[in-house]
N, C-alpha and C positions, 0 to 999 in steps of 0.2 A: 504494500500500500504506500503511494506518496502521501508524504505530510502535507502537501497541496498548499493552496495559496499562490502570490505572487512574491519569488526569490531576488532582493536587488544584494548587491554584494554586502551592502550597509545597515540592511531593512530585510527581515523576516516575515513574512502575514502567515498567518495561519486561523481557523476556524475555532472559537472555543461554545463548546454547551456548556449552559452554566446551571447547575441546581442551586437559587437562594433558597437558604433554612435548612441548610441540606447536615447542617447537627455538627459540622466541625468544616473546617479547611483544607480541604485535598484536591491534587492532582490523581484522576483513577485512570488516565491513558488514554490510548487512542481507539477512535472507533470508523466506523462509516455512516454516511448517511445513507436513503434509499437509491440514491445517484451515484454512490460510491463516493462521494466528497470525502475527505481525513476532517475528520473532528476531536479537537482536543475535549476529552472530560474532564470537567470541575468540578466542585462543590464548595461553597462558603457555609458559616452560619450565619454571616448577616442577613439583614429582611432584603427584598428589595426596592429600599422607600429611600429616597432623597439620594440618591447612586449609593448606598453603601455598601451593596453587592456589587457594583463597578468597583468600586475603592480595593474592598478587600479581595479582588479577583487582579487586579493589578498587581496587587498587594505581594500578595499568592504566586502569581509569575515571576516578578521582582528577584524573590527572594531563591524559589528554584533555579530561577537560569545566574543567581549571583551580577545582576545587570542594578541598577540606581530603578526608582519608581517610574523616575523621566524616562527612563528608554522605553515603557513597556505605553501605551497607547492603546484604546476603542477607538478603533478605524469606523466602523457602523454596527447597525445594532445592540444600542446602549438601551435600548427599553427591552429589546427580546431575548429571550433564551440564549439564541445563538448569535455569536459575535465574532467582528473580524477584529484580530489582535496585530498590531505591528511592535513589532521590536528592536532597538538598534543592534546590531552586531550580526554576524554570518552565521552561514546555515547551523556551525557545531554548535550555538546554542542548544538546537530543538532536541537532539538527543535527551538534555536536562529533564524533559518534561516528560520522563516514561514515568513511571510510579514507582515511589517508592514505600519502603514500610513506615519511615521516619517522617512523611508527609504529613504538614497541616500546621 
């Protein structure tokens, strides 16, 4: 499966589904959509009221790929489930976001 998106040398996009109130903070991996799309799976426990599930989904990226909050971006669909993420740095970031045990 490709991690999908658009690849620039500087700039990552990738897909993320996002579960708000989802009882803790995790990265649980990659999935497909019914198109075959690569979708990163999330979960937060924030609600999703005032972006705070944008925040801590930021948050959450941030801190897995080891990048500052600034690098991590909502490219589109910041009210929906499913959201484009940009990232500063090159592809060897995305490997960071497979799942781990130590996640949240």
């Amino acid at each position: 499966m490709s991690l999908g998106g658009e690849q620039k040398p500087n700039h990552q996009r990738f897909c993320v589904k996002l579960t708000p109130r989802g009882g803790r903070n995790a990265i649980e991996g990659w999935s497909s959509d019914a198109a075959g799309k690569a979708l990163l799976k999330a979960r937060v426990a924030a609600a999703p009221e005032d972006g705070k599930a944008n925040s801590a989904l930021v948050e959450l990226i941030a801190r897995r790929l080891g990048v500052k909050k600034s690098s991590v971006r909502i490219v589109s669909g910041a009210s929906s489930r499913v959201k484009l993420i940009e990232v500063d740095g090159d592809r060897t970031l995305l490997a960071r976001l497979a799942p781990s045990e130590n996640a949240g």
